[in-house]
N, C-alpha and C positions, 0 to 999 in steps of 0.2 A: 504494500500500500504506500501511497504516496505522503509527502504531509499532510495533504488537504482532502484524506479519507477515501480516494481515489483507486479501486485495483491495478495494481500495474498489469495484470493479467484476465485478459476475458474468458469466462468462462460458458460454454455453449449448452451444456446439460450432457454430452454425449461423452465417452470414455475416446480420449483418442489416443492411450496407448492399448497397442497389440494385447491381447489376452491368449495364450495359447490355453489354457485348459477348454476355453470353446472349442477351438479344433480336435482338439483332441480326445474330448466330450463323440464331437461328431463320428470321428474317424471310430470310434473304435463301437458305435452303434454302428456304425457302414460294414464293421468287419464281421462282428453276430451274426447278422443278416448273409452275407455273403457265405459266413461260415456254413450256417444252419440251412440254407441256399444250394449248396453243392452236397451237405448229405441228406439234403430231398432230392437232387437230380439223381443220386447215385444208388438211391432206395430203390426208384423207378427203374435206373437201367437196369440194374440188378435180377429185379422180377420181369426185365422185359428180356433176358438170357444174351445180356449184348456187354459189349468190355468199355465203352468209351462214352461219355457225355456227350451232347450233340447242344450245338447255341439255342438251337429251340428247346431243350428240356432244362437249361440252366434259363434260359430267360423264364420258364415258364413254374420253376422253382423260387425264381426269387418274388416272382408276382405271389406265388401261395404264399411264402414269408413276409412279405410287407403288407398285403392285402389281406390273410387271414388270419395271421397266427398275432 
């Protein structure tokens, strides 16, 4: 503050230093997801008597996980 009760500093209401714990908050619900993601595609292949994941049953794994579970 200045003499005359002045902040030398404006303040906006928003944080504008970096926070990683958001990130990283984020990332590791991104990771659940994807974890839990790839052993619903692999349940699938499994009982369909096939060896490998295919993009349609991993895309269609991670819709079951975000969307129902």
């Amino acid at each position: 503050m200045t003499d005359r009760g002045i902040p030398t500093e404006m303040k906006t209401g928003f944080n504008l230093v970096e926070d990683d714990s958001v990130t990283e908050n984020i990332a590791s619900i991104i990771i659940a997801f994807m974890e839990n993601a790839v052993k619903s595609a692999a349940i699938y292949v499994k009982h369909s008597g096939r060896k490998g994941i295919s993009v349609e049953e991993f895309k269609r794994a991670r819709m079951l996980e975000i969307f129902l579970m």
